[in-house]
Steps between C-alpha positions, in 0.01 A plus 500: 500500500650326232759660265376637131780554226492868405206623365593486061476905381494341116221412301505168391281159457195672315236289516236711305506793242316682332522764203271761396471798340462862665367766241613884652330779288481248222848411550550111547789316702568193631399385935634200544414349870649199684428329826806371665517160713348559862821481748539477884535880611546554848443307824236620701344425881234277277780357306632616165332751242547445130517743197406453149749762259281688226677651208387769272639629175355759368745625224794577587383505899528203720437489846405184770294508838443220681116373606502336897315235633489287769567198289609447090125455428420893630828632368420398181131576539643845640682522168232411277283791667742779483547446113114536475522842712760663340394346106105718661710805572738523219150448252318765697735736421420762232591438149632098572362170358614178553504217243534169507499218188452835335157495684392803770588330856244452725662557827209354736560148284878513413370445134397662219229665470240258455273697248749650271634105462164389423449780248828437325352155462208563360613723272735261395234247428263779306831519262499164450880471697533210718417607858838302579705707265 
């Protein structure tokens, strides 16, 4: 087997982020997400596993895990999923919203909700606003 450098224990290289906004009992603060760049991890019998970083600030709380794959593709595809699981749990719980373009965020979509966009727009155009405004 060849020879890695040491797996990094920093967070660095984002390569996508995202910020939102989680409503508590009607009290609103900032979740900011990032994705990390997909590194070489560990060698394996099959060769060498990768890992894509995930970092999550949530006010004044960060924390990272790292999503596995057998290549960068799944690491990051890995990643991708585990922000969709925990964004499911952390709306399920009681009292929480999430938010995001000051829209309710569809989790399923990674979007805002669809129908409460479509009614902001209409009602803009009923007030004679420009839907763009």
């Amino acid at each position: 087997m060849s020879t890695l450098p040491p797996i990094p224990t920093t967070f660095d290289h984002p390569i996508a982020a995202r910020t939102m906004t989680v409503i508590r009992h009607g009290q609103p603060s900032s979740l900011h997400i990032e994705i990390g760049r997909p590194v070489q991890d560990v060698e394996t019998i099959g060769g060498t596993d990768w890992r894509c970083p995930v970092r999550w600030r949530d006010g004044d709380s960060v924390r990272v895990h790292n999503a596995c794959g057998i290549d960068s593709f799944q690491a990051l595809q890995q990643a991708l999923e585990s922000i969709r699981i925990e964004l499911e749990a952390l709306a399920g719980e009681e009292g929480v919203g999430l938010e995001f373009l000051d829209f309710p965020y569809d989790v399923r979509t990674q979007l805002p909700d669809q129908q409460h966009v479509r009614a902001s727009l209409s009602r803009r155009t009923r007030e004679g606003g420009n839907a763009a405004d």
